[in-house]
PyMOL commands that place a pseudoatom at each C-alpha (Angstrom):
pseudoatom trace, name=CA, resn=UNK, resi=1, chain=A, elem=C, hetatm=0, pos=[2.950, -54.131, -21.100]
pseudoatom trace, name=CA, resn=UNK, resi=2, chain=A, elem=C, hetatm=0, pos=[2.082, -53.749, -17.658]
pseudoatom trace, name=CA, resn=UNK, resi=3, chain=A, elem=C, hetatm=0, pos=[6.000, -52.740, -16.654]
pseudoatom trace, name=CA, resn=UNK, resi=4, chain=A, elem=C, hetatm=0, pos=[5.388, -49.899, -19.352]
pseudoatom trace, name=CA, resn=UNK, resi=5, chain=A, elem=C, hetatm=0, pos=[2.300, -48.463, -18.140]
pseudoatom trace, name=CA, resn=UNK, resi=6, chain=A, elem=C, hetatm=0, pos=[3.946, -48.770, -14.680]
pseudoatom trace, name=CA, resn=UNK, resi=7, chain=A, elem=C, hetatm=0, pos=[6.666, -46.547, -15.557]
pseudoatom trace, name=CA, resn=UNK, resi=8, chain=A, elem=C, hetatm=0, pos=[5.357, -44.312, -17.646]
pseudoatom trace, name=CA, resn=UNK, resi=9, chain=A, elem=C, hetatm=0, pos=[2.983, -43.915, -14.429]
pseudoatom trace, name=CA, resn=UNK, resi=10, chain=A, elem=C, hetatm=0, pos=[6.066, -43.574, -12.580]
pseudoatom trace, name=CA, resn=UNK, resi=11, chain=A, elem=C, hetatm=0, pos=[7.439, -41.016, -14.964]
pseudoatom trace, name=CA, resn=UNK, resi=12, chain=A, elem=C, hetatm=0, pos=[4.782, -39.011, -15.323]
pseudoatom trace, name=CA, resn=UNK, resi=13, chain=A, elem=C, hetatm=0, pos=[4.218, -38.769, -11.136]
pseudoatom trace, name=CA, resn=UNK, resi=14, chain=A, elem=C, hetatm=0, pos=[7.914, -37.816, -10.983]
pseudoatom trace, name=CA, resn=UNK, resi=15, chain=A, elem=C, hetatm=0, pos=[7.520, -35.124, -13.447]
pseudoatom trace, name=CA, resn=UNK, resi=16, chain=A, elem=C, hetatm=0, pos=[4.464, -33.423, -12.018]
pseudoatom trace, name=CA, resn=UNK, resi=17, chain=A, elem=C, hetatm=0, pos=[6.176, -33.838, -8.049]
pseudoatom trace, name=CA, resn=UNK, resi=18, chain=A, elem=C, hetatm=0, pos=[9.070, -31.823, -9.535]
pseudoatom trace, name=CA, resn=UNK, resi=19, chain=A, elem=C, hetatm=0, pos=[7.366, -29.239, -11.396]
pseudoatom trace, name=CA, resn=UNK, resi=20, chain=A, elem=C, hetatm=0, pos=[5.217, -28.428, -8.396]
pseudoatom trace, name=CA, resn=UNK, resi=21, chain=A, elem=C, hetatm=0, pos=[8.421, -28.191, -6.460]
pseudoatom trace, name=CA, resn=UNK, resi=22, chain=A, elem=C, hetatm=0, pos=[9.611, -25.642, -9.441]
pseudoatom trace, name=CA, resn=UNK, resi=23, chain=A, elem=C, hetatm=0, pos=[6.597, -24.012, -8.666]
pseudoatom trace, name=CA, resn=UNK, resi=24, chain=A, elem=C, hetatm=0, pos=[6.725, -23.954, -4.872]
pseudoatom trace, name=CA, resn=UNK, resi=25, chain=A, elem=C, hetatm=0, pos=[10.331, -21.929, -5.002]
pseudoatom trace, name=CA, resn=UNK, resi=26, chain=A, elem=C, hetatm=0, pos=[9.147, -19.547, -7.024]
pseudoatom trace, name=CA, resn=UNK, resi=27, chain=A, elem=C, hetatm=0, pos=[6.997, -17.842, -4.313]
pseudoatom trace, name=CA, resn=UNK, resi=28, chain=A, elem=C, hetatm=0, pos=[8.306, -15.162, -2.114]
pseudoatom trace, name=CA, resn=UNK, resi=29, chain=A, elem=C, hetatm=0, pos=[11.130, -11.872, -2.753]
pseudoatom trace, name=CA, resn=UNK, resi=30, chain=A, elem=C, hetatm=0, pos=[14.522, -12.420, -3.547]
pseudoatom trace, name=CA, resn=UNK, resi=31, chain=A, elem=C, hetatm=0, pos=[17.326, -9.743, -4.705]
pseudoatom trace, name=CA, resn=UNK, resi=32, chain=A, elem=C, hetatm=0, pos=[16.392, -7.633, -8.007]
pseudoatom trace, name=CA, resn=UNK, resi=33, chain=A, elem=C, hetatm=0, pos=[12.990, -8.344, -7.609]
pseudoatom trace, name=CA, resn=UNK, resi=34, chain=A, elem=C, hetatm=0, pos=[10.211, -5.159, -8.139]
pseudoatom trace, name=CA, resn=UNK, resi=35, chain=A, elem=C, hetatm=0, pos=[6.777, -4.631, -7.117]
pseudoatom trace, name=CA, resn=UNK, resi=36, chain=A, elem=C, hetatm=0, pos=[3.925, -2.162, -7.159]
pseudoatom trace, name=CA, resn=UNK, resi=37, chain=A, elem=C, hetatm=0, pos=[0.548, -1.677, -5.647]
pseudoatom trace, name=CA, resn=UNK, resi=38, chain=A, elem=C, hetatm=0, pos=[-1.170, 1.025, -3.827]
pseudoatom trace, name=CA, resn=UNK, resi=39, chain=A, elem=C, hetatm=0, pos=[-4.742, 2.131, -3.217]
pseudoatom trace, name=CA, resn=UNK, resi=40, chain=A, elem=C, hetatm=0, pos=[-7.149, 3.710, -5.737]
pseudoatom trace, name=CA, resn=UNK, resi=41, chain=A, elem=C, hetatm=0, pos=[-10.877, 5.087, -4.597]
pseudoatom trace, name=CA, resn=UNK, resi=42, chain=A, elem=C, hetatm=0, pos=[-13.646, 6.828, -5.831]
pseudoatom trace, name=CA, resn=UNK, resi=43, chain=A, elem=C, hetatm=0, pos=[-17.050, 7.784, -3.445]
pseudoatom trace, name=CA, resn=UNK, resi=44, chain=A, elem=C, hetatm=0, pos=[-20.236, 10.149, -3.181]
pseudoatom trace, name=CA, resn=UNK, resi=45, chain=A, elem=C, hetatm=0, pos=[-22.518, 10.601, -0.808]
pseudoatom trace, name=CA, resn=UNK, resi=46, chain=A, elem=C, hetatm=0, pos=[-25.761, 12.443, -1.510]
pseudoatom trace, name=CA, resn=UNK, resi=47, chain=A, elem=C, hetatm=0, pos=[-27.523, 13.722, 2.044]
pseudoatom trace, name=CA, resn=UNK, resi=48, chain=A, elem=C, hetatm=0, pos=[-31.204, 14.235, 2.512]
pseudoatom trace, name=CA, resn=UNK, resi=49, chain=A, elem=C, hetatm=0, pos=[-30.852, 17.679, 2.187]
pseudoatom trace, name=CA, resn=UNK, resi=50, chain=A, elem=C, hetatm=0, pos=[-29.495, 17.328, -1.624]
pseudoatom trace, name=CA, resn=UNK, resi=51, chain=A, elem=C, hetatm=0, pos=[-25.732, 18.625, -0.649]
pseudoatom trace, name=CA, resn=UNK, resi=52, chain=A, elem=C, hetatm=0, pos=[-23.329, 15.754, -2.071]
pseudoatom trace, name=CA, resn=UNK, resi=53, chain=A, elem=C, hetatm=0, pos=[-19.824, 14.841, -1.505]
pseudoatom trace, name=CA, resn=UNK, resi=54, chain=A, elem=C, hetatm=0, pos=[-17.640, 13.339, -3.781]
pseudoatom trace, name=CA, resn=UNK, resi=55, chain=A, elem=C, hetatm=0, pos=[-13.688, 12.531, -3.376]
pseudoatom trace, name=CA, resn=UNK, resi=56, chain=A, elem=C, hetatm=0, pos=[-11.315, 10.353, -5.541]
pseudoatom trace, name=CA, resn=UNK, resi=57, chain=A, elem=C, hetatm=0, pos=[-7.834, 9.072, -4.351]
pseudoatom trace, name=CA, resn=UNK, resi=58, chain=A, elem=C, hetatm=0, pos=[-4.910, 7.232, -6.260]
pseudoatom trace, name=CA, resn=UNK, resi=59, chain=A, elem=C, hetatm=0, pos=[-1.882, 6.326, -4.898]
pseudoatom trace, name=CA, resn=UNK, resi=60, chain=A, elem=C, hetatm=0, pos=[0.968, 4.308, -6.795]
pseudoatom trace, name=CA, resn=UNK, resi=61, chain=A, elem=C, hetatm=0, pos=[3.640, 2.324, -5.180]
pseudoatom trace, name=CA, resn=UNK, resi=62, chain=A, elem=C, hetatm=0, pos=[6.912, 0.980, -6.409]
pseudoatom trace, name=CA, resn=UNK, resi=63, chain=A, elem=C, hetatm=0, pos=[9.235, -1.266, -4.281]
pseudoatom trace, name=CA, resn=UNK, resi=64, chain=A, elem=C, hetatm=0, pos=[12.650, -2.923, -5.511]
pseudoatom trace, name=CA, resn=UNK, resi=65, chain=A, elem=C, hetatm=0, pos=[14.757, -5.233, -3.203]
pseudoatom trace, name=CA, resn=UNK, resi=66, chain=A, elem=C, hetatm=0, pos=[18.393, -4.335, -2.692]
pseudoatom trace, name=CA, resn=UNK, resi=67, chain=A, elem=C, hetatm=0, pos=[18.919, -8.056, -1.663]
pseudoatom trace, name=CA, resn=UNK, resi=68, chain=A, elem=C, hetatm=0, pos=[16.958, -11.003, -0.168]
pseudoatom trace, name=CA, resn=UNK, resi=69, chain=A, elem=C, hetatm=0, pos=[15.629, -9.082, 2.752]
pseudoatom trace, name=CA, resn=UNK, resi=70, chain=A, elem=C, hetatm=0, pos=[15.379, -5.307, 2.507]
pseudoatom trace, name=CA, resn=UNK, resi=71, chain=A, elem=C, hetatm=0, pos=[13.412, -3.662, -0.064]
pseudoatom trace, name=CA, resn=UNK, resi=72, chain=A, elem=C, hetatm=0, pos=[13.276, -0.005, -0.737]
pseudoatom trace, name=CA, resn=UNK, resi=73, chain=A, elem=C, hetatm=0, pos=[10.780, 2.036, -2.504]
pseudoatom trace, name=CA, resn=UNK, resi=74, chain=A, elem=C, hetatm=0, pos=[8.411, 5.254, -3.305]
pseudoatom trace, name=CA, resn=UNK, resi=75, chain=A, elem=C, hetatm=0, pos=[4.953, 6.425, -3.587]
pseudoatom trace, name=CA, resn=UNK, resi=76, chain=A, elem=C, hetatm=0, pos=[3.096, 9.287, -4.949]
pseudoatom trace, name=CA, resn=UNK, resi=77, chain=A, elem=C, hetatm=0, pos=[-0.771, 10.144, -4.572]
pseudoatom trace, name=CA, resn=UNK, resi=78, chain=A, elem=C, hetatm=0, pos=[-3.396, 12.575, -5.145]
pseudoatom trace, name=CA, resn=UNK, resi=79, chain=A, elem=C, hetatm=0, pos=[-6.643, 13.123, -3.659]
pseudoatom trace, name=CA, resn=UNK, resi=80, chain=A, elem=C, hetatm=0, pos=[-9.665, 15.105, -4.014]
pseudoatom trace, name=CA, resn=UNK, resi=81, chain=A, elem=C, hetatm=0, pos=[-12.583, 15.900, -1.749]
pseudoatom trace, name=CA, resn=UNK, resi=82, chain=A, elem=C, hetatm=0, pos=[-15.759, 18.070, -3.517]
pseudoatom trace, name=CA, resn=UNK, resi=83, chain=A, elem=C, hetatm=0, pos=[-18.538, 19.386, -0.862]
pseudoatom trace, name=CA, resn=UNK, resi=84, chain=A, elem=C, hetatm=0, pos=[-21.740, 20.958, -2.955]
pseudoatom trace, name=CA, resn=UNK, resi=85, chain=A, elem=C, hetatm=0, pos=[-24.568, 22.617, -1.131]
pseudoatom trace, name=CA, resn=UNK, resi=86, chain=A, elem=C, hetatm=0, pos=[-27.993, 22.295, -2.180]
pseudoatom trace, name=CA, resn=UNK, resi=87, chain=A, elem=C, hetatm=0, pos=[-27.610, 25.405, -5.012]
pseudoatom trace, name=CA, resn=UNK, resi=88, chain=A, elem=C, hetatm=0, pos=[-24.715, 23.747, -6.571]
pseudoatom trace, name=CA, resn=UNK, resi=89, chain=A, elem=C, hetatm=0, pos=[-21.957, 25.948, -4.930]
pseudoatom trace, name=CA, resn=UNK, resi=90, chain=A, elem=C, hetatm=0, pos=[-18.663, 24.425, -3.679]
pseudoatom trace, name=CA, resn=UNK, resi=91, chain=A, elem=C, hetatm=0, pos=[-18.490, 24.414, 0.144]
pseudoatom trace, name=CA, resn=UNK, resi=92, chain=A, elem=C, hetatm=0, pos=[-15.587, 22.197, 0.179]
pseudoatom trace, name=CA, resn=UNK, resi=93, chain=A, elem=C, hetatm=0, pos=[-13.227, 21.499, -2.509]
pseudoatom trace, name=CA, resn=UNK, resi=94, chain=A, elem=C, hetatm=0, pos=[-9.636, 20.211, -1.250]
pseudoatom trace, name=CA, resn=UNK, resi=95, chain=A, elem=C, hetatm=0, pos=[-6.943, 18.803, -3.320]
pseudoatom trace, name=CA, resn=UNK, resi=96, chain=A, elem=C, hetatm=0, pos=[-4.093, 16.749, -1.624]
pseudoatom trace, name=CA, resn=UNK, resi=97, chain=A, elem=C, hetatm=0, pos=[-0.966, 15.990, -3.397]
pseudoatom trace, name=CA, resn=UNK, resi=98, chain=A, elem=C, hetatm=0, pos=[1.787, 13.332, -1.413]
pseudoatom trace, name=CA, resn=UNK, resi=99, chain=A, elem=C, hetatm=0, pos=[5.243, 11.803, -2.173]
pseudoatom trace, name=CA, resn=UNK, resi=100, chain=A, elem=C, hetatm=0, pos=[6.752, 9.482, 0.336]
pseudoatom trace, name=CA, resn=UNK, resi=101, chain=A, elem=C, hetatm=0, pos=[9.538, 6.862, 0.511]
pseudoatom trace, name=CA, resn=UNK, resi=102, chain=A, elem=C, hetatm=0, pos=[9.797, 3.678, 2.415]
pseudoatom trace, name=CA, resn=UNK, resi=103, chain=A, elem=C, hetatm=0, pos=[11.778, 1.038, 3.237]
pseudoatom trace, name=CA, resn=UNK, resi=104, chain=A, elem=C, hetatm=0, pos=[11.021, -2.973, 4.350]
pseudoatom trace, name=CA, resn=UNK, resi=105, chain=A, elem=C, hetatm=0, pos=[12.623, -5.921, 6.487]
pseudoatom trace, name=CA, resn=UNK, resi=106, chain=A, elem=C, hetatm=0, pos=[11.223, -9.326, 5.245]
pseudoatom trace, name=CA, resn=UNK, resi=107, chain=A, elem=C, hetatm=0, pos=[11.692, -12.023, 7.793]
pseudoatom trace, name=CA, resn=UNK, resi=108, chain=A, elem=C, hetatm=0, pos=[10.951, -14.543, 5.695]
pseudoatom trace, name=CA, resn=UNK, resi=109, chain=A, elem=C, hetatm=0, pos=[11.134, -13.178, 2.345]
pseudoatom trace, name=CA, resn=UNK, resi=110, chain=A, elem=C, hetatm=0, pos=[11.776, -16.462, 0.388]
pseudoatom trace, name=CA, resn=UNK, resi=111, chain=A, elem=C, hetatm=0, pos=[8.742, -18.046, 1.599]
pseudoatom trace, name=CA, resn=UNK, resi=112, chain=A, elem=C, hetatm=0, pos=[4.495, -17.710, 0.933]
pseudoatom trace, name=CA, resn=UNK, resi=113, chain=A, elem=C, hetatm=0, pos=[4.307, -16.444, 3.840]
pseudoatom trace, name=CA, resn=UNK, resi=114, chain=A, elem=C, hetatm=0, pos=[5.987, -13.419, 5.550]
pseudoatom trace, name=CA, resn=UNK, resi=115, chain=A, elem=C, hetatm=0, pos=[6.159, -10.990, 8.072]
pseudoatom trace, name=CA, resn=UNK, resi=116, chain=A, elem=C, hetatm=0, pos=[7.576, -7.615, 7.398]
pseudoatom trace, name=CA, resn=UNK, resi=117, chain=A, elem=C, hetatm=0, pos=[8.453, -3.885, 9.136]
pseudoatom trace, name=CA, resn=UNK, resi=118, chain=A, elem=C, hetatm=0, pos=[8.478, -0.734, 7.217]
pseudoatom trace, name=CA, resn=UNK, resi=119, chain=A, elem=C, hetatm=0, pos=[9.326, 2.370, 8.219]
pseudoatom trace, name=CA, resn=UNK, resi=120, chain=A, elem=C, hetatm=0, pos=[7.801, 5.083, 5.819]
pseudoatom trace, name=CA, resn=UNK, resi=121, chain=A, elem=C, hetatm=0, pos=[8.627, 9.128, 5.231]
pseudoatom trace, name=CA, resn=UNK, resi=122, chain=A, elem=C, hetatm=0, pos=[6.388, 11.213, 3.588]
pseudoatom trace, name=CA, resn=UNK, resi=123, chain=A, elem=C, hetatm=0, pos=[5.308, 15.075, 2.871]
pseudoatom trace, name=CA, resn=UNK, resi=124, chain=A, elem=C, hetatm=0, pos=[2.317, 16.227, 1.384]
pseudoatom trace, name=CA, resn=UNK, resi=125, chain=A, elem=C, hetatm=0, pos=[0.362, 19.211, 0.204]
pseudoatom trace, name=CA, resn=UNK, resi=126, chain=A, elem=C, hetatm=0, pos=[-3.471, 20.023, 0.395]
pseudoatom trace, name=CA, resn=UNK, resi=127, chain=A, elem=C, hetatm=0, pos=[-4.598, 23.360, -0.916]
pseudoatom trace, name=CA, resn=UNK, resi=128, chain=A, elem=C, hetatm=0, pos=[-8.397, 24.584, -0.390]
pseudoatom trace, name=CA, resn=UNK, resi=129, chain=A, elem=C, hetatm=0, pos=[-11.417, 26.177, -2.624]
pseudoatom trace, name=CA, resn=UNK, resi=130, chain=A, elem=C, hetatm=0, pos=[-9.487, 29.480, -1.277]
pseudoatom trace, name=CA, resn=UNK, resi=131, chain=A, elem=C, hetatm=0, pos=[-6.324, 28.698, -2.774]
pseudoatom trace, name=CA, resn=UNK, resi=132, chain=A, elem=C, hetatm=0, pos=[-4.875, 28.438, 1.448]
pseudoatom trace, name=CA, resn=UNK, resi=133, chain=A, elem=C, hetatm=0, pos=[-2.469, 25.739, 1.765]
pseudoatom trace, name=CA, resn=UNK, resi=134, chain=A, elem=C, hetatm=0, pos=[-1.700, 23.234, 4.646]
pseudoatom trace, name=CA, resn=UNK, resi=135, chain=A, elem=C, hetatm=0, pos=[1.955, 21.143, 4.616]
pseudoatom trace, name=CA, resn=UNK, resi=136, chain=A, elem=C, hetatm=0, pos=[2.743, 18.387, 6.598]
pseudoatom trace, name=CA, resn=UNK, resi=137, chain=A, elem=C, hetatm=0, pos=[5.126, 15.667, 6.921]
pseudoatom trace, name=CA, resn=UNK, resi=138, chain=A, elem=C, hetatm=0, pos=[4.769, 12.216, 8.724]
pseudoatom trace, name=CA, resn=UNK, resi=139, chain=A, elem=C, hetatm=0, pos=[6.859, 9.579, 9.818]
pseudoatom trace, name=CA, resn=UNK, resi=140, chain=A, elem=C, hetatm=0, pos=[5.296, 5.951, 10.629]
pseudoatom trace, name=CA, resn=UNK, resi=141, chain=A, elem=C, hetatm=0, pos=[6.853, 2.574, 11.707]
pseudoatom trace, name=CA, resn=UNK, resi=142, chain=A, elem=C, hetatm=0, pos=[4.240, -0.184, 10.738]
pseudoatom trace, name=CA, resn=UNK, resi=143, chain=A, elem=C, hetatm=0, pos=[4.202, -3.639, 10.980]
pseudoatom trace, name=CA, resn=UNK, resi=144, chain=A, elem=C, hetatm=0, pos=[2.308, -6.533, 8.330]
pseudoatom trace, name=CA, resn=UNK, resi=145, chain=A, elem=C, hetatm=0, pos=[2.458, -9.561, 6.368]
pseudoatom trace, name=CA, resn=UNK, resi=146, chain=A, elem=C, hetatm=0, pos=[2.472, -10.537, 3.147]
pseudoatom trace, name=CA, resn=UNK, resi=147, chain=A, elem=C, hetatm=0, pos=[1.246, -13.835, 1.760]
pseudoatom trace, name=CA, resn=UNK, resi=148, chain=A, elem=C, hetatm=0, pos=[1.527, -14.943, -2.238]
pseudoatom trace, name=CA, resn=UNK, resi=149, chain=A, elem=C, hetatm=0, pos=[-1.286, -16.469, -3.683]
pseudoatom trace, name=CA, resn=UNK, resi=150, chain=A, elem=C, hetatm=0, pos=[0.532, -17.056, -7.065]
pseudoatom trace, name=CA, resn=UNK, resi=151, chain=A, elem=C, hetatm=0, pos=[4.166, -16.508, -8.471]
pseudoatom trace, name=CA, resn=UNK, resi=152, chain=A, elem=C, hetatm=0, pos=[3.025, -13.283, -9.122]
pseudoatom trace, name=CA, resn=UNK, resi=153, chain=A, elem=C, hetatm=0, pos=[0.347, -11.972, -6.518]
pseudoatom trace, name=CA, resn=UNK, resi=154, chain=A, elem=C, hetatm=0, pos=[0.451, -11.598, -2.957]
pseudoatom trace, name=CA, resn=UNK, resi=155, chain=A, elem=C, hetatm=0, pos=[-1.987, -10.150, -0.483]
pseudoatom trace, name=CA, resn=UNK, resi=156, chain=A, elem=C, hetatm=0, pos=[-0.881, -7.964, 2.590]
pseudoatom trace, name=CA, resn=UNK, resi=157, chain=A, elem=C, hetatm=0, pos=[-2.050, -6.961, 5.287]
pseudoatom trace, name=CA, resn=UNK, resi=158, chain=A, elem=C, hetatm=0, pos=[-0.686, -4.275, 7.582]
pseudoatom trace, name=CA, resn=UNK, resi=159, chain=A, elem=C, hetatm=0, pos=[-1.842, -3.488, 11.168]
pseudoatom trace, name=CA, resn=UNK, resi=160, chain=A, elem=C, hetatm=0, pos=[-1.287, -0.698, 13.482]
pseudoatom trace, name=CA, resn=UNK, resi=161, chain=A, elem=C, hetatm=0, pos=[1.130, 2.156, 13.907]
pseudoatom trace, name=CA, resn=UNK, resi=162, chain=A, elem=C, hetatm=0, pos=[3.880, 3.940, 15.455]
pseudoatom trace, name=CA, resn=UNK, resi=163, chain=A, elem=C, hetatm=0, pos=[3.807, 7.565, 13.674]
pseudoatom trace, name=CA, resn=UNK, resi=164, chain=A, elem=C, hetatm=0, pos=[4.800, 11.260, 14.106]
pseudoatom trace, name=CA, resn=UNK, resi=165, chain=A, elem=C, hetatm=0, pos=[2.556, 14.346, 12.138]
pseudoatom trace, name=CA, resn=UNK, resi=166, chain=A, elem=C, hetatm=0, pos=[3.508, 17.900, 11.484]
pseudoatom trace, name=CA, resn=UNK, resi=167, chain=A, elem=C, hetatm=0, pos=[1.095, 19.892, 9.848]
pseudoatom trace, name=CA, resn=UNK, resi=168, chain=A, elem=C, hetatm=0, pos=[1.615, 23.864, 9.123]
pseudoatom trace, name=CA, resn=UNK, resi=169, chain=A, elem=C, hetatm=0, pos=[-0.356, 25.962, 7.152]
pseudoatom trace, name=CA, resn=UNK, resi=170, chain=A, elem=C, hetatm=0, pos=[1.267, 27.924, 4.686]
pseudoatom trace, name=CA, resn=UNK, resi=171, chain=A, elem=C, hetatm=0, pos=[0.782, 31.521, 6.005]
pseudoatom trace, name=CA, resn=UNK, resi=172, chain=A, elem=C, hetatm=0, pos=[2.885, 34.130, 7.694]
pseudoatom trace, name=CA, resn=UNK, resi=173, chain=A, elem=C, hetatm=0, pos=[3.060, 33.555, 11.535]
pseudoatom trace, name=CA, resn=UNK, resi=174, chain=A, elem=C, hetatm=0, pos=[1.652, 30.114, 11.315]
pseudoatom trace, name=CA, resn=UNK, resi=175, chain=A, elem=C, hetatm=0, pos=[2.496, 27.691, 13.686]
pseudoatom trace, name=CA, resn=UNK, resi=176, chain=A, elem=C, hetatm=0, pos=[2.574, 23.661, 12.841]
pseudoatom trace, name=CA, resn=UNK, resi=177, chain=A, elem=C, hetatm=0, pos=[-0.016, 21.149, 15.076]
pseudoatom trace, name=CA, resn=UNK, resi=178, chain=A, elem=C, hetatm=0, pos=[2.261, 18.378, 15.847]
pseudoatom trace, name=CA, resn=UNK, resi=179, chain=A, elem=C, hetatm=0, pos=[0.211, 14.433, 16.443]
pseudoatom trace, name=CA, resn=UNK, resi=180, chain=A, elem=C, hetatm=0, pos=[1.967, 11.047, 17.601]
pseudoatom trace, name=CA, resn=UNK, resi=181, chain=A, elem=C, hetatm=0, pos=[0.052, 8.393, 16.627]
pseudoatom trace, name=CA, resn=UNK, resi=182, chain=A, elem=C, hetatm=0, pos=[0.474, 4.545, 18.446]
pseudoatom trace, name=CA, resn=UNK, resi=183, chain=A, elem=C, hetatm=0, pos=[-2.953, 2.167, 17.239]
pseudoatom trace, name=CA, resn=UNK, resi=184, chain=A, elem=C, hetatm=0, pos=[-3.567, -1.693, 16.760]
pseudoatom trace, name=CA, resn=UNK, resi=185, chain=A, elem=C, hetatm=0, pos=[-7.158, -1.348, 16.535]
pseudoatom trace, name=CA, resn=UNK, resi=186, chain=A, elem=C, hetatm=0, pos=[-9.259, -2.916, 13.904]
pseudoatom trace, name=CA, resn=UNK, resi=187, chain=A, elem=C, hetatm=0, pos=[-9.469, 0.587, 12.242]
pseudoatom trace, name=CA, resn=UNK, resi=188, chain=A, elem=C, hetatm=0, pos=[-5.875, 0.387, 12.001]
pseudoatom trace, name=CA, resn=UNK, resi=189, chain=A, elem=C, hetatm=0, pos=[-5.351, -2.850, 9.659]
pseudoatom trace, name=CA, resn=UNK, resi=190, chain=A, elem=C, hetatm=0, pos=[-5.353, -2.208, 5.650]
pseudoatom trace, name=CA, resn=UNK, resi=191, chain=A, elem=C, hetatm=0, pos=[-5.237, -4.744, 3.272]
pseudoatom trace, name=CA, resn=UNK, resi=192, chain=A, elem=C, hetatm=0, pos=[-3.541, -4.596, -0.242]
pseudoatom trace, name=CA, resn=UNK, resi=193, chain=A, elem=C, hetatm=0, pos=[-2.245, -6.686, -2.979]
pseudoatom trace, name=CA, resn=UNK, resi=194, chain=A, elem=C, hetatm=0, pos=[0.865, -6.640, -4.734]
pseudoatom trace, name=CA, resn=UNK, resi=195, chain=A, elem=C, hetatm=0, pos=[2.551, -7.609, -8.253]
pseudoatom trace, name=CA, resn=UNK, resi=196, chain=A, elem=C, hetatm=0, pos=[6.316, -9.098, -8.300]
pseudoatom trace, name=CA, resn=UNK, resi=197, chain=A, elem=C, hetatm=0, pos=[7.806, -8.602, -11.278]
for i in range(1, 197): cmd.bond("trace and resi %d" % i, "trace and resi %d" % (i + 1))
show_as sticks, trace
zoom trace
């Protein structure tokens, strides 16, 4: 009796080692796999004076890995920002629309754990309460990591940036402010989760 409890004992350890293992190589990006996440936000602010702000941003994101290592993918977002004086009329009201397209380098893209580089494209649009219209395009080269806390959720965390601005208003004669960006402060880092699927 005691050889039988033994090995079903024995059976049963076995069984639970190797479906942890199961579990353990499920973590991490391989080829064909998809994800999304982006950022989603929604604030107001009302001052002393009893002028308010308000302003509500979404941004999708769609990634899908060409093989084990690079993944490409594409956003979209839009954003609005709503300034009210104290008699209720708009001071402010500014509506931003953006597409963009990136691509990332996994280093260890198999793993929990792993580091990553994108480099990003976008262009976007913000038009005013006067119907003027500003365009702009950026380029950024950003550096993060991405760690799963399940088969199917991983947090990430990207810091700094090495980026290029152009922004032109859309009026005749206008002439485009250009900005290079280079920052690893704190204000730099963003965190984000994903979802492989």
């Amino acid at each position: 009796m005691k050889k039988l409890i033994l090995s079903l004992a024995a059976i049963a350890s076995f069984t639970f080692a190797s479906a942890q293992e199961q579990e353990v190589e499920t973590y991490g990006f391989g080829e064909g796999d998809m994800f999304i996440s982006g950022s989603f936000g929604v604030g107001t602010t009302k001052y002393p004076d009893d002028s308010k702000e308000n302003s509500f941003n979404i941004t999708p994101r769609f990634g899908y890995f060409l093989n084990d290592f690079i993944a490409l993918g594409a956003q979209a977002g839009y954003s609005k920002q709503k300034e009210e004086n104290t008699l209720g009329n708009d001071v402010v009201d500014n509506s931003t629309f953006t597409i963009g397209v990136f691509g990332r380098y996994y280093l260890m893209p198999a793993q929990k754990f792993s580091f990553f580089g994108e480099l990003g494209l976008g262009y976007g649009t913000t038009k005013d309460i006067n119907d003027n219209k500003v365009n702009g395009i950026n380029v950024g080269v950003t550096p993060g990591l991405s760690y799963f806390v399940s088969k199917h959720f991983a947090l990430e965390a990207s810091f700094g940036i090495l980026g290029y601005n152009s922004v032109k208003p859309d009026a005749d004669g206008a002439k485009a402010t250009n900005s290079f960006q280079f920052g690893l402060d704190m204000d730099d880092i963003n965190l984000g989760l994903i979802y492989k699927f």
